[in-house]
N, C-alpha and C positions, 0 to 999 in steps of 0.2 A: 489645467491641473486636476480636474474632474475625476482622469484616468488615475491618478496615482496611487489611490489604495488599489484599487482590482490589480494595477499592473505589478503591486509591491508581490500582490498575494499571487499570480498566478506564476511569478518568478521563483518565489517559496517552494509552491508546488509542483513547479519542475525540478526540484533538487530531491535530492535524497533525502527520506525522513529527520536523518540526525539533524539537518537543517532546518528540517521541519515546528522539532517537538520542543520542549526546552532543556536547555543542559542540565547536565548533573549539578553543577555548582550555581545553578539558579535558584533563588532564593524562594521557594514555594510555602504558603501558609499550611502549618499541619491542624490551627485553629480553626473551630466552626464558627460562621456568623453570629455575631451577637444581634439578640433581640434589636427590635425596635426602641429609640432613644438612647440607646448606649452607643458609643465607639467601636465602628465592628475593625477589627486588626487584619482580615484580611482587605476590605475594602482600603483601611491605612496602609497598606503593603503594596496592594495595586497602584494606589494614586501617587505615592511616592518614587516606584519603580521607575529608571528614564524609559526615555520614549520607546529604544529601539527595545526594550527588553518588553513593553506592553506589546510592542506590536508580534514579537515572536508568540508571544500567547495568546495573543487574537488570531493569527495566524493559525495554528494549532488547534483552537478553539474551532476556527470555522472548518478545518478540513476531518475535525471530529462533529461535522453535523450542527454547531451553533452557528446562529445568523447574528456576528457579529461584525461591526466594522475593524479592517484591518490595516488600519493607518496609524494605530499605534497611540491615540487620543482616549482619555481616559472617559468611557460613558456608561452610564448604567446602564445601558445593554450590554457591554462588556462586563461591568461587576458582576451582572448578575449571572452571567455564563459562566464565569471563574466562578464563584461561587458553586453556584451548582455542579460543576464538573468536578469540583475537590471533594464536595459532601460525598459527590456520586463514588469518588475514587476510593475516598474514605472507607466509606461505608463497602467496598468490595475486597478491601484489603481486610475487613475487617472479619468479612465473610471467608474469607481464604485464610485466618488467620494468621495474617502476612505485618510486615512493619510498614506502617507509608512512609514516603520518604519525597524529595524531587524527582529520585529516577523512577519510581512505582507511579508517581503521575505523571510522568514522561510516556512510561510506556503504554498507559490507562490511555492516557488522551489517542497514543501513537495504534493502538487497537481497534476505539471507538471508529479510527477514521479507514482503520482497512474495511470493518465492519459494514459503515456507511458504504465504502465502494462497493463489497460485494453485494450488498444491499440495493444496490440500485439497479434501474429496468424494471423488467420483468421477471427474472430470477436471478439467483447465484449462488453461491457459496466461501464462505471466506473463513478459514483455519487461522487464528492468534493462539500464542504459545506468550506465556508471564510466568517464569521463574520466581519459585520459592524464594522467599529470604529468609533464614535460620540465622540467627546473629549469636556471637558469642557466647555471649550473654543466654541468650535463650537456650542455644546446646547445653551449655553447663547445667542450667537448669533442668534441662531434662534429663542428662546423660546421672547426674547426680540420684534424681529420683529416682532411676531406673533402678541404680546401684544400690542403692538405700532398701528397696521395696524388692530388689533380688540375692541381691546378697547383705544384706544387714551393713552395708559399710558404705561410706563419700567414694569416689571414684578417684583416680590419683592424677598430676597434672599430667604423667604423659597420656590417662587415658583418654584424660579431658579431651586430649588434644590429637589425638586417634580418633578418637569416633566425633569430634569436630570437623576435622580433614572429608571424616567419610560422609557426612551430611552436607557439607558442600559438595563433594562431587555429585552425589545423588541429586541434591536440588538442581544441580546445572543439568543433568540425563534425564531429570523425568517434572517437565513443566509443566504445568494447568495448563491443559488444550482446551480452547472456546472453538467452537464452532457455530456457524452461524450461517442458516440456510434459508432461501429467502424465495419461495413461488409464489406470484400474484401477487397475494394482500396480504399474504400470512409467512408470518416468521418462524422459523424454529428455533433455539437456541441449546447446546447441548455443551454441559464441561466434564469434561475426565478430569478428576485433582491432579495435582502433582505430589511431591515429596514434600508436603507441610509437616507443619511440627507436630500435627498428632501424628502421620505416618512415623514422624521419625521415632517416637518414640515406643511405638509397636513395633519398627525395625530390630532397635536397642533390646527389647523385651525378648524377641525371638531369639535373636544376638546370645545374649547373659543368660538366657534360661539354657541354653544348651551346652553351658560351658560345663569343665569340673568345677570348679568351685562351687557354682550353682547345686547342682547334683548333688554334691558331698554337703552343701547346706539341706536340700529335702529329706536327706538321709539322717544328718541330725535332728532336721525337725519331728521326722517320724520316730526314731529312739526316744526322744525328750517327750513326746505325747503316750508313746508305750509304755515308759516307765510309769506316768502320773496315774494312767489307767491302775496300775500295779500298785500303785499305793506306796510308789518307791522313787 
């Protein structure tokens, strides 16, 4: 029985990533570790999870570069990889200004391990694409401000929901490209952004500034400052 993790994991690894990573509906901590002496909630997440769902994340864990066992047994080599790979995930969404989510550390992990591939040898190269996420919520928020700070007025529901349509199609056309380039001993790493929420909202700006409405508000604002000048 010796063989049974190696054989679990190189079975894993002949399938196709989605096999690979973990599902959308898996239940991923968006908590960070708590200190020492308290109850950390992800390690209570871990140890609770059944068997075959730790082993899909050691799984994952190890084909994104941790040396962890992959039989699916709860150890703290494995906590502490999970751990680390969420902080890690965290903290890049956080940089991209992105929402984390299960599927943002699906695809984090499902990157890290193309990276590692192309990483290995003596050289390579290996292109990951991760898709913005603009959530509702967040469009409103911006498409609002934008309205607000260009045309003095809230946006209306259909606009909401127009220039929400048009930020998701944009996030799906123009993904954060990581590239990662690997000769010798030395690494490169380069990212082009994608369609994040500050792009989106200098999209919108360029958008509303060249409407009429717009227009015909600078042309008020210009009258209303003429007059003050005038004393009138």
């Amino acid at each position: 029985m010796a063989g049974t993790a190696e054989q679990a994991y190189e079975k894993a690894r002949s399938q196709d990533w989605k096999n690979q990573v973990i599902k959308t509906n898996t239940t991923v901590s968006s908590t960070q570790a708590s200190g020492a002496g308290t109850a950390s909630p992800v390690a209570v997440e871990l140890y609770n999870m059944d068997k075959r769902s730790r082993q899909q994340i050691a799984v994952a864990l190890k084909s994104a570069g941790y040396r962890v066992p992959t039989n699916g047994v709860f150890t703290d080599k494995l906590l502490t990889a999970y751990q680390t790979a969420l902080q890690s995930a965290q903290l890049q969404a956080a940089q991209l200004g992105q929402t984390f989510s299960s599927t943002y550390f699906t695809n984090y992990l499902a990157n890290e391990a193309a990276g590692a591939a192309g990483g290995a040898g003596t050289g390579g190269t290996s292109i990951t694409e991760q898709e913005s996420v603009i959530t509702k919520a967040n469009a409103k928020n911006i498409i609002n401000k934008v309205f607000e700070d260009q045309l003095g007025r809230s946006a209306t529901d259909a606009e909401i929901a127009k220039y929400t349509a048009t930020f998701k199609e944009k996030a799906a056309a123009q993904p954060t490209i990581t590239t990662t380039t690997t000769a010798g001993k030395k690494t490169k790493i380069s990212t082009k952004p994608g369609f994040t929420t500050g792009r989106a909202e200098q999209y919108l700006v360029d958008k509303i500034a060249g409407t009429d409405e717009a227009k015909a508000g600078q042309v008020l604002d210009y009258y209303q400052s003429f007059m003050r000048k005038l004393g009138l």
